[in-house]
MARVO-436276 format. One record per residue (C-alpha): x negated, z, y negated; residue number from 1; residue in three letters. Coordinates in steps of 0.02 Angstrom, whole numbers. Last residue first. Layout:
MARVO-436276
> X;Z;Y;NUM;ala $
...
end
This chain:
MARVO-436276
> -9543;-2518;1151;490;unk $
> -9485;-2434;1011;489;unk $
> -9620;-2352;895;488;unk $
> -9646;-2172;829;487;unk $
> -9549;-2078;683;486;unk $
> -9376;-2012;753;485;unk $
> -9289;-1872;723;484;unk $
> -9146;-1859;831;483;unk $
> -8948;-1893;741;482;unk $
> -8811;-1809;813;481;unk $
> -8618;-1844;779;480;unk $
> -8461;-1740;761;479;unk $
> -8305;-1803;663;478;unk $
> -8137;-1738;775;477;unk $
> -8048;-1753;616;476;unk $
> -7996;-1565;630;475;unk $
> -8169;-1528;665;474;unk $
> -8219;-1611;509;473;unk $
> -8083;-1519;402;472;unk $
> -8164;-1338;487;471;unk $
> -8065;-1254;639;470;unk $
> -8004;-1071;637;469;unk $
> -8070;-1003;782;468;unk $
> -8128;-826;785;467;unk $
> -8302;-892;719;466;unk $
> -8212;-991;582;465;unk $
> -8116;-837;529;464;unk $
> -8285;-768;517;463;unk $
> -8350;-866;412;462;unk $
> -8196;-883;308;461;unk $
> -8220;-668;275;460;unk $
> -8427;-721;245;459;unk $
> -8357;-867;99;458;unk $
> -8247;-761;8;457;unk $
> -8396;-620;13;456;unk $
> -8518;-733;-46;455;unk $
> -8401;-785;-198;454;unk $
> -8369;-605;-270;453;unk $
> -8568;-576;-255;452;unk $
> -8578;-751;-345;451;unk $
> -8450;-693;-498;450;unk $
> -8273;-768;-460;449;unk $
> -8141;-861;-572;448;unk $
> -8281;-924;-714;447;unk $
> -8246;-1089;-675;446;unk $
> -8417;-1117;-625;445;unk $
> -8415;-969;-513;444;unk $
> -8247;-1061;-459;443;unk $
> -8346;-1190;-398;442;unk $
> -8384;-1094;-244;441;unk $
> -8246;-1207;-170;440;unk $
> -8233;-1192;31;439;unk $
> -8177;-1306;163;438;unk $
> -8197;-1476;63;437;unk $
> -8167;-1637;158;436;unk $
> -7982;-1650;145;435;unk $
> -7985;-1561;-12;434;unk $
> -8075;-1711;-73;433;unk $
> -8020;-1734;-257;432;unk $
> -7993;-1535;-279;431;unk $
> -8130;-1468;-212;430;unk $
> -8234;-1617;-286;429;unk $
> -8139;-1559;-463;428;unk $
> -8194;-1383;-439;427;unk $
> -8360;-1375;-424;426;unk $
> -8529;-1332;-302;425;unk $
> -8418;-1384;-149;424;unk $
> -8424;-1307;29;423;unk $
> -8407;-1422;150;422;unk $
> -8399;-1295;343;421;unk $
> -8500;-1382;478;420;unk $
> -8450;-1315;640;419;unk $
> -8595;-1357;761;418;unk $
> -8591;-1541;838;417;unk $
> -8632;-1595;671;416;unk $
> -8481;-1655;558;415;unk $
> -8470;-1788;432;414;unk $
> -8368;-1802;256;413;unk $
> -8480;-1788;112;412;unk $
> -8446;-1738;-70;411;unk $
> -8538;-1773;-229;410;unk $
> -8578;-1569;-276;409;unk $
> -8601;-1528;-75;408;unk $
> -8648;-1386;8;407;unk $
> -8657;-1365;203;406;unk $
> -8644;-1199;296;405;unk $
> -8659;-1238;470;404;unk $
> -8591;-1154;618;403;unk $
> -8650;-1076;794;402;unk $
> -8825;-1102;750;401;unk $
> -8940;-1119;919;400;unk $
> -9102;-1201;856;399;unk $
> -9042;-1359;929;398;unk $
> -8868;-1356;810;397;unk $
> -9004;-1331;665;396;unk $
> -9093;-1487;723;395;unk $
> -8935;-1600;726;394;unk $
> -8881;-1545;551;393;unk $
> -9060;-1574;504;392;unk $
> -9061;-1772;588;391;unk $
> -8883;-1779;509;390;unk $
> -8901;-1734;350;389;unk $
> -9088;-1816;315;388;unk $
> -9189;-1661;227;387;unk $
> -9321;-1669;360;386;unk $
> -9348;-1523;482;385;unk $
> -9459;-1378;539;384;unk $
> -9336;-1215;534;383;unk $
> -9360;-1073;423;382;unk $
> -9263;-904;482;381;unk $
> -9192;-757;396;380;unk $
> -9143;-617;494;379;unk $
> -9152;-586;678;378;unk $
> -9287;-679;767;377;unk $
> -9258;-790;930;376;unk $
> -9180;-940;836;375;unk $
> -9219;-1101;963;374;unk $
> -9355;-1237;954;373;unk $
> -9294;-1415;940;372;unk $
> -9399;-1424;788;371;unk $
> -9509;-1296;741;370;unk $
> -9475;-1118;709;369;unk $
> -9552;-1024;567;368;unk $
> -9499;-825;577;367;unk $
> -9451;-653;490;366;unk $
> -9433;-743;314;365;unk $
> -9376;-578;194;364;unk $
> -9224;-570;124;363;unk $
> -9181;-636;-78;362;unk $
> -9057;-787;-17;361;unk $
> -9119;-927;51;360;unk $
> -8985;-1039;-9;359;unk $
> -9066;-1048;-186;358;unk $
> -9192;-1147;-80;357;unk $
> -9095;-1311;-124;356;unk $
> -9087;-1267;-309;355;unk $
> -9291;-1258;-341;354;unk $
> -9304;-1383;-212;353;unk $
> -9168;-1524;-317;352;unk $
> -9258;-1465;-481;351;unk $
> -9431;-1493;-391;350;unk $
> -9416;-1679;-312;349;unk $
> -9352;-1723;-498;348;unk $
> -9200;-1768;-591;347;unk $
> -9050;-1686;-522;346;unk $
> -8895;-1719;-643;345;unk $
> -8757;-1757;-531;344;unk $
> -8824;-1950;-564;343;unk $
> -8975;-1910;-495;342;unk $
> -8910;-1822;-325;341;unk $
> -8813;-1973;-297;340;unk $
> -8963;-2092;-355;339;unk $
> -9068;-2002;-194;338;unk $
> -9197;-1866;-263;337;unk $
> -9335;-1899;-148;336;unk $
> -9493;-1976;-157;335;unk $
> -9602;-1830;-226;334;unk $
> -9692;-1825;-59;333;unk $
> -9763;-2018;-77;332;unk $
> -9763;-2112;53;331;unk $
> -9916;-2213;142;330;unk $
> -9865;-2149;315;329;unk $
> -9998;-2027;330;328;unk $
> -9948;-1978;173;327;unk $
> -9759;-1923;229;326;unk $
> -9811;-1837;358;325;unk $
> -9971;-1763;264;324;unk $
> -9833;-1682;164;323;unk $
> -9733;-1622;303;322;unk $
> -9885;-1522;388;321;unk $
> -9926;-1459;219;320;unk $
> -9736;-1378;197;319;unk $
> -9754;-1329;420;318;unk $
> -9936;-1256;413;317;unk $
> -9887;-1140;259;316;unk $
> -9747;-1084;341;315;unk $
> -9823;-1040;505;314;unk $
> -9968;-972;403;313;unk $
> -9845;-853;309;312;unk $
> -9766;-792;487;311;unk $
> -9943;-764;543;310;unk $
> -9986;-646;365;309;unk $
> -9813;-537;372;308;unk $
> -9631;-551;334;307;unk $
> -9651;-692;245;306;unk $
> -9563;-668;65;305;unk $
> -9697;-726;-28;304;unk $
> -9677;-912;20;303;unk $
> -9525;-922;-26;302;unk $
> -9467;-925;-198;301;unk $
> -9638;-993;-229;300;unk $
> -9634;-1139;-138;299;unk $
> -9505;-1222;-235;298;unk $
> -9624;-1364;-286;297;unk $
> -9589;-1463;-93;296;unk $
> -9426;-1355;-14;295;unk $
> -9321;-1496;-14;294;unk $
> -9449;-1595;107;293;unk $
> -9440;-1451;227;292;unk $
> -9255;-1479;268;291;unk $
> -9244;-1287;357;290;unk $
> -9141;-1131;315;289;unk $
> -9072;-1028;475;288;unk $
> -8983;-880;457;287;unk $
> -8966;-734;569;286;unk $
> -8850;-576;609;285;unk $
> -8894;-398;574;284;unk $
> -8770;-349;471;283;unk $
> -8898;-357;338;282;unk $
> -8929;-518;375;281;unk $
> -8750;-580;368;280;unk $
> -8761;-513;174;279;unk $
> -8928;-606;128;278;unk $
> -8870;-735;193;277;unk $
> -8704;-729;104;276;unk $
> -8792;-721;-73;275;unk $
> -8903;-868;-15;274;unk $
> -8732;-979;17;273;unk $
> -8677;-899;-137;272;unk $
> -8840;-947;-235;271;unk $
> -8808;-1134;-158;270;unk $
> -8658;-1149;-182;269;unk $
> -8665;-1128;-384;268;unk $
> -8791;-1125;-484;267;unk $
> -8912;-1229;-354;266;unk $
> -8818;-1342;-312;265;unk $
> -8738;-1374;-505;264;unk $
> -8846;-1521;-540;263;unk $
> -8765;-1615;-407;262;unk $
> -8812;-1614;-211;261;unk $
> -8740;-1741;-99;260;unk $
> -8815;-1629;54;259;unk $
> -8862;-1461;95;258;unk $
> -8896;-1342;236;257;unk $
> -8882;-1161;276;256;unk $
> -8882;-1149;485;255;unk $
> -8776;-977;537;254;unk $
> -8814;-879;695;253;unk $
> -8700;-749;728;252;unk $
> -8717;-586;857;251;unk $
> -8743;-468;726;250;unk $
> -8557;-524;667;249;unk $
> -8509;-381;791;248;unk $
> -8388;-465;948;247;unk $
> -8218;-457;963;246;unk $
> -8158;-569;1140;245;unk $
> -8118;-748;1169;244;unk $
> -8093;-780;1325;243;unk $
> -8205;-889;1451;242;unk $
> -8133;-941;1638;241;unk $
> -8083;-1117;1580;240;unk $
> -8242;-1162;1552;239;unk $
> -8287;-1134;1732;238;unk $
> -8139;-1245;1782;237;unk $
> -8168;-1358;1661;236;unk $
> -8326;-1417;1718;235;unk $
> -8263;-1445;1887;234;unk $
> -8139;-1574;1822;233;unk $
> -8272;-1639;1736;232;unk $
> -8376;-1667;1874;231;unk $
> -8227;-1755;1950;230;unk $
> -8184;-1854;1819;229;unk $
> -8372;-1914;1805;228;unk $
> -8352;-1970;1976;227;unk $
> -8199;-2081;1945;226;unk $
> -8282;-2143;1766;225;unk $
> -8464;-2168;1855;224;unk $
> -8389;-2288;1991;223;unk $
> -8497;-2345;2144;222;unk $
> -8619;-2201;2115;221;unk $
> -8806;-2189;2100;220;unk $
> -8832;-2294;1950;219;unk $
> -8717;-2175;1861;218;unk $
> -8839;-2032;1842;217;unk $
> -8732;-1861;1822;216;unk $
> -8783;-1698;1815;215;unk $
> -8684;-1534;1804;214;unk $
> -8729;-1378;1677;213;unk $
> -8610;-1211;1697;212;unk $
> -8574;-1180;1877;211;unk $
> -8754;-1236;1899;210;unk $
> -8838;-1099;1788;209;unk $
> -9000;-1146;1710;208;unk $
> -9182;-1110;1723;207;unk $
> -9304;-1251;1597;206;unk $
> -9209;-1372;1531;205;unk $
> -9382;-1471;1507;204;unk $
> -9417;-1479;1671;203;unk $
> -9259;-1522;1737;202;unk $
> -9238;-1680;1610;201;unk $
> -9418;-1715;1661;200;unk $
> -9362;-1744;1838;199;unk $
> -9190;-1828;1774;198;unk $
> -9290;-1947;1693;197;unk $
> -9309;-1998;1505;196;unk $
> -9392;-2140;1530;195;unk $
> -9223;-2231;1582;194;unk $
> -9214;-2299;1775;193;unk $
> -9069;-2186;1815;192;unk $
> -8918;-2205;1685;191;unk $
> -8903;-2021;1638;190;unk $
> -8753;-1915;1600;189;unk $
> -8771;-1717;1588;188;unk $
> -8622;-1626;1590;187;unk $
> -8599;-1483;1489;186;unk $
> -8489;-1320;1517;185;unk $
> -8460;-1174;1388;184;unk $
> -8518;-1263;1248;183;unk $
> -8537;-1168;1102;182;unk $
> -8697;-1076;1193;181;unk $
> -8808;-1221;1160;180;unk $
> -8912;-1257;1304;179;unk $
> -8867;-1432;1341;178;unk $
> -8888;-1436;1135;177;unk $
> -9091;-1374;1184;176;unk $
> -9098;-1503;1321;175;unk $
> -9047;-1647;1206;174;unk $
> -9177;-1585;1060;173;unk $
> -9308;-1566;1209;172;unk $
> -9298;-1746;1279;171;unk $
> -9283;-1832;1112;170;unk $
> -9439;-1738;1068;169;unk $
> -9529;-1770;1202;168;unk $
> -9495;-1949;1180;167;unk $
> -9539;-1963;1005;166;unk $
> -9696;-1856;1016;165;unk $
> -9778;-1985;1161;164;unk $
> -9673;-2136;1207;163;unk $
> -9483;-2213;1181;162;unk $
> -9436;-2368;1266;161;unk $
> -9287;-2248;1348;160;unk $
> -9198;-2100;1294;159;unk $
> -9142;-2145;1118;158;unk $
> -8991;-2235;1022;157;unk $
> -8868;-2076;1025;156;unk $
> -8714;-2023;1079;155;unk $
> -8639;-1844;1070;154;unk $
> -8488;-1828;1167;153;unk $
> -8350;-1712;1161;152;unk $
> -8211;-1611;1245;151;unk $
> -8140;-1464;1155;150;unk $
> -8073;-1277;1133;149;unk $
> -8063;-1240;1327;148;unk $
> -7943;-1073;1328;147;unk $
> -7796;-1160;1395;146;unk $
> -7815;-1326;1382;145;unk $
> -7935;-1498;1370;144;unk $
> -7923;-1558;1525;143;unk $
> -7792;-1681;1481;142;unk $
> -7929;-1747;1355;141;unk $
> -8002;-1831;1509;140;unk $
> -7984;-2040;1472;139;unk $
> -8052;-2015;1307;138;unk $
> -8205;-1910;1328;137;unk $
> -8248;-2012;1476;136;unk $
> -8226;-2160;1384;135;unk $
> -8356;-2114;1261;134;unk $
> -8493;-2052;1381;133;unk $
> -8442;-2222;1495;132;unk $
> -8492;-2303;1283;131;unk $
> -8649;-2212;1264;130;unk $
> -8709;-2218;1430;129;unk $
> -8853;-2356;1371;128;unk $
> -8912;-2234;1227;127;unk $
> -9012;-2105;1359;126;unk $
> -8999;-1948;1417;125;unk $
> -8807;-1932;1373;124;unk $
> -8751;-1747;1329;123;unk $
> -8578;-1734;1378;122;unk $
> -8487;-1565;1295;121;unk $
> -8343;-1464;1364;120;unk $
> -8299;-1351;1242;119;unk $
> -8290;-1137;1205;118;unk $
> -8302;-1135;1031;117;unk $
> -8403;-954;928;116;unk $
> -8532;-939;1089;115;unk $
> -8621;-786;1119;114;unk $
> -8755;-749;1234;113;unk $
> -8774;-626;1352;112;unk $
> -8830;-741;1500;111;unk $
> -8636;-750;1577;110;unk $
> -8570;-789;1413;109;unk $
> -8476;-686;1290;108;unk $
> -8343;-826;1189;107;unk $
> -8295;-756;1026;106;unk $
> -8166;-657;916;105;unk $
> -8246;-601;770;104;unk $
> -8309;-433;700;103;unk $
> -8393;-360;537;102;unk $
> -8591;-293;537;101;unk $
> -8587;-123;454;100;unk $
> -8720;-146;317;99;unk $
> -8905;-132;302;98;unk $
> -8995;-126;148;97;unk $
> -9082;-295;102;96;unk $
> -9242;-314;152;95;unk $
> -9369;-324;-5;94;unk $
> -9546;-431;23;93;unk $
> -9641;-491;-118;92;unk $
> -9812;-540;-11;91;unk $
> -9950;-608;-107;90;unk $
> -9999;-731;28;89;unk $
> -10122;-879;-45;88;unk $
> -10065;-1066;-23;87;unk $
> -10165;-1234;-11;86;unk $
> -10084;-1391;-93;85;unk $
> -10028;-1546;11;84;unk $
> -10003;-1700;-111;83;unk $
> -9943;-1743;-266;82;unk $
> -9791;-1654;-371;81;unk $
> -9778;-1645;-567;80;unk $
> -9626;-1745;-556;79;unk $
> -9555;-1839;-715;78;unk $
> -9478;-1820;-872;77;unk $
> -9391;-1909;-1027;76;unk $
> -9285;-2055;-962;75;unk $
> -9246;-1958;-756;74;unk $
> -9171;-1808;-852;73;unk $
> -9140;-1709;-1024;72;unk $
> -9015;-1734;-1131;71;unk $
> -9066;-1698;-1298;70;unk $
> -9014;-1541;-1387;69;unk $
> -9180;-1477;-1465;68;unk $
> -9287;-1647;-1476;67;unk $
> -9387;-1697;-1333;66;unk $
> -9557;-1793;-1336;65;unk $
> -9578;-1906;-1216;64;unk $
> -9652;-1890;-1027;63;unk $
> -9579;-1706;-1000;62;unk $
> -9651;-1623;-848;61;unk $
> -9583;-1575;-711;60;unk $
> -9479;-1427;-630;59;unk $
> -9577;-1263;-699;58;unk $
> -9530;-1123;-627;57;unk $
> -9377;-991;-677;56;unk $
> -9226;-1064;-637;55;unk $
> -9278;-1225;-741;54;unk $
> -9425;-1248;-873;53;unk $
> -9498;-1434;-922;52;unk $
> -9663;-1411;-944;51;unk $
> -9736;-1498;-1074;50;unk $
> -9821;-1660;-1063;49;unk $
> -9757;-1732;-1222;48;unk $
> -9697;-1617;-1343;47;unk $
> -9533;-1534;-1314;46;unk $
> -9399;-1464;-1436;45;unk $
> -9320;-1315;-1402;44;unk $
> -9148;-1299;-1297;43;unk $
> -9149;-1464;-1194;42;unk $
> -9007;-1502;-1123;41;unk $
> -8994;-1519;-921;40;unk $
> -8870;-1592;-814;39;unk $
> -8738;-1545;-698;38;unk $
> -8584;-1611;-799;37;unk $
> -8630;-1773;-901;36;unk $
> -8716;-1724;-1082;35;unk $
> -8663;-1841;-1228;34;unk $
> -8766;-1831;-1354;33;unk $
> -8866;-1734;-1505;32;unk $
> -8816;-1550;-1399;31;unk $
> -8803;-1413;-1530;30;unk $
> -8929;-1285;-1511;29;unk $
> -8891;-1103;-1560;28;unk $
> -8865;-1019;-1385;27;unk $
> -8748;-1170;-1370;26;unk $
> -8654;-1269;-1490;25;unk $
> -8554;-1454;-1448;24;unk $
> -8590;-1592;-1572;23;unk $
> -8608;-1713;-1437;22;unk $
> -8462;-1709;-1303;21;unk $
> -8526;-1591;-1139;20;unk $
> -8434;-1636;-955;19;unk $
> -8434;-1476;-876;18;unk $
> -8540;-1341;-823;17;unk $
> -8683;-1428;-937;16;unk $
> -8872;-1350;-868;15;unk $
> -8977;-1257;-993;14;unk $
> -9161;-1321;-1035;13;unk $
> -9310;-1213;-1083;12;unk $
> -9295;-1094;-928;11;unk $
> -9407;-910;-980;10;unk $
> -9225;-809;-966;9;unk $
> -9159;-868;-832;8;unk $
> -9010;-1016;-799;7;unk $
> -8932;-1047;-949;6;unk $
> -8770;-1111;-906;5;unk $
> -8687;-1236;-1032;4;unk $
> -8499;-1265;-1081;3;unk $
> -8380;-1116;-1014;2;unk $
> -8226;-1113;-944;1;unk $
end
């Protein structure tokens, strides 16, 4: 295996594959400590205020000088980030050549659409149905057969003493999962005097098929567990009716997302998560990359590759529109690696971007969607979002992604109501949490598989997911939602 990995050719630090003892030799430069896997040694000496070089751009600065061989992270550098910056379009734009699109075996719907799980889902309007949401999902599992792959809830705090953005957007994330086509039925459970009324429900839903989408506000019935049985019942019925069939992987939309990241994100998953994007899209499927916050000082691998001048705005409107997000709340943008990702060897707001938007890929951006807005545009897609797991798992499952592809180098267990397939950036979290993990790409690490080799591992699991096989957090039954929130609570 080897030591150090030195990213491109202009970086001025290398990152440690493994665990590094001082005295250990690279490219010339022997490492004068200890250097924990993930992070960066210096490989010429640094004054003060240099740029500190990784994939390519510049990640920080240094705030000490640097010998050849230090260990470099959160002791000798710092961000160069500040506030909103204003962008020019050069455009860089390369589509990958097309390929055959593969097959799975999915769910065709009566709209078109293509679902990869064919459940029964309850979407609660409002947090005070959690728990009859809950028991209904408990007490009706016997309904769960045949070709119905699931019955689930996904609860949530919201719905009522909620005004203005917050409430519209709780109201249109909950319509878009009513809409998501992995559930082939969905019942809709209200209380009746929440703010989030069945009126604007409607309205926000927009035209929908009555076989497939029933309503229920408890209020109005003498018991909401006997009538929700019944609805159910009903529910399953129509469900029941859907077979999986082969369908082109032109069809698929796949979120990219990451979380617990490690210094070896963006060597490892992360470059075969963008290696497989680039791959779908040339079947003609989409991807979906969003947590905006992750993209702040990584710009540049993306902002070029709008397919054309509106598409750029779009982006440029949604990266500024973050940033004045977090001003206008008296936050810095730059506040963001967690300790995790720090002690994996990230060290600034740029090295976790530069790594996170490795999963991007190389194709171009055909669209900027905002949140609770759904994937219309083949190819590559950016979606308005934070980098919070569960709020952008949540917001990716809105946008219509039949899975997830989430890296981790520290390890997470938690599912969205999408698939969410762990993939880990090395070997010993594969190995330590093979409960969790559904995919190592730390055998690029290893030296066991190049990236290319990796990416199409991980597109043949894809699509084994698709057809069925279930991830470790769908196994676990571990699905939640979490809706962005940033107003008051009545």
């Amino acid at each position: 295996m080897p030591d150090f990995i030195h990213i491109h050719p202009s970086d001025n630090v290398a990152v440690a594959l493994r665990p590094i003892p001082a005295g250990t030799a690279f490219e010339g430069v022997v490492a004068n400590m200890d250097i924990p896997q993930g992070h960066k040694m210096a490989l010429r000496p640094l004054a003060e205020n240099d740029q500190v070089v990784k994939y390519g751009f510049s990640i920080g600065h240094a705030i000490a000088p640097i010998a050849a061989g230090d260990w470099v992270h959160t002791h000798n550098m710092k961000t160069n980030l500040s506030g909103e910056i204003e962008y020019s379009y050069d455009p860089k734009i390369t589509p990958p050549a097309p390929l055959q699109p593969g097959t799975f075996q999915g769910y065709r719907r009566k709209d078109g659409r293509v679902g990869i799980r064919n459940e029964i889902w309850i979407i609660p309007t409002v947090g005070c149905v959690n728990d009859v949401a809950k028991a209904l999902v408990k007490q009706n599992q016997d309904l769960v057969q045949g070709s119905i792959d699931g019955l689930y809830t996904f609860t949530h705090p919201f719905g009522c003493s909620q005004t203005g953005a917050d409430h519209a957007q709780t109201r249109k994330l909950l319509a878009a999962l009513t809409r998501h086509p992995n559930a082939g039925a969905v019942l809709v459970l209200s209380l009746g005097c929440e703010n989030l009324t069945h009126e604007q429900f409607l309205a926000e839903l927009g035209e929908f098929d009555p076989d497939r989408v029933k309503f229920l506000t408890c209020q109005q019935v003498e018991d909401e567990l006997e009538a929700g049985r019944e609805i159910l019942e009903q529910c399953a019925a129509f469900a029941g009716s859907f077979h999986r069939e082969p369908v082109p992987a032109s069809e698929l939309v796949v979120g990219m997302k990451c979380g617990g990241s490690d210094g070896l994100s963006g060597i490892t998953a992360n470059p075969t998560v963008g290696r497989f994007s680039d791959m779908l899209v040339a079947q003609g499927g989409s991807t979906v990359l969003t947590e905006v916050p992750e993209m702040f000082g990584a710009e540049g691998f993306l902002m070029d590759r709008c397919i054309n001048e509106d598409v750029f705005h779009k982006a440029e409107n949604m990266i500024n529109g973050f940033k004045n997000y977090f001003l206008r709340h008296n936050e810095v943008v730059y506040e963001n690696p967690s300790p995790g990702n720090k002690a994996g060897g990230i060290t600034t707001l740029e090295d976790k971007s530069c790594g996170c938007v490795q999963k991007g890929g190389s194709a171009p951006i055909m669209d900027v969607i905002g949140y609770g807005d759904a994937v219309t545009a083949k190819g590559l897609n950016m979606l308005y979002g934070p980098g919070n797991d569960l709020v952008s798992s949540t917001a990716l499952t809105a946008a219509g992604a039949h899975l997830i592809l989430f890296t981790t180098g520290r390890g997470t267990p938690f599912g969205a109501p999408a698939p969410t397939m762990k993939i880990a950036t090395n070997t010993p979290l594969a190995t330590k949490k093979s409960n969790w993990i559904d995919f190592n790409a730390g055998v690029v690490a290893d030296g066991k598989r190049t990236l290319d080799e990796a990416a199409a591992d991980l597109m043949a699991l894809v699509l084994e997911v698709a057809s069925g096989k279930q991830t470790k957090a769908e196994e676990k039954g571990f699905r939640e939602i979490s809706i962005f929130k940033d107003g008051v609570v009545l």
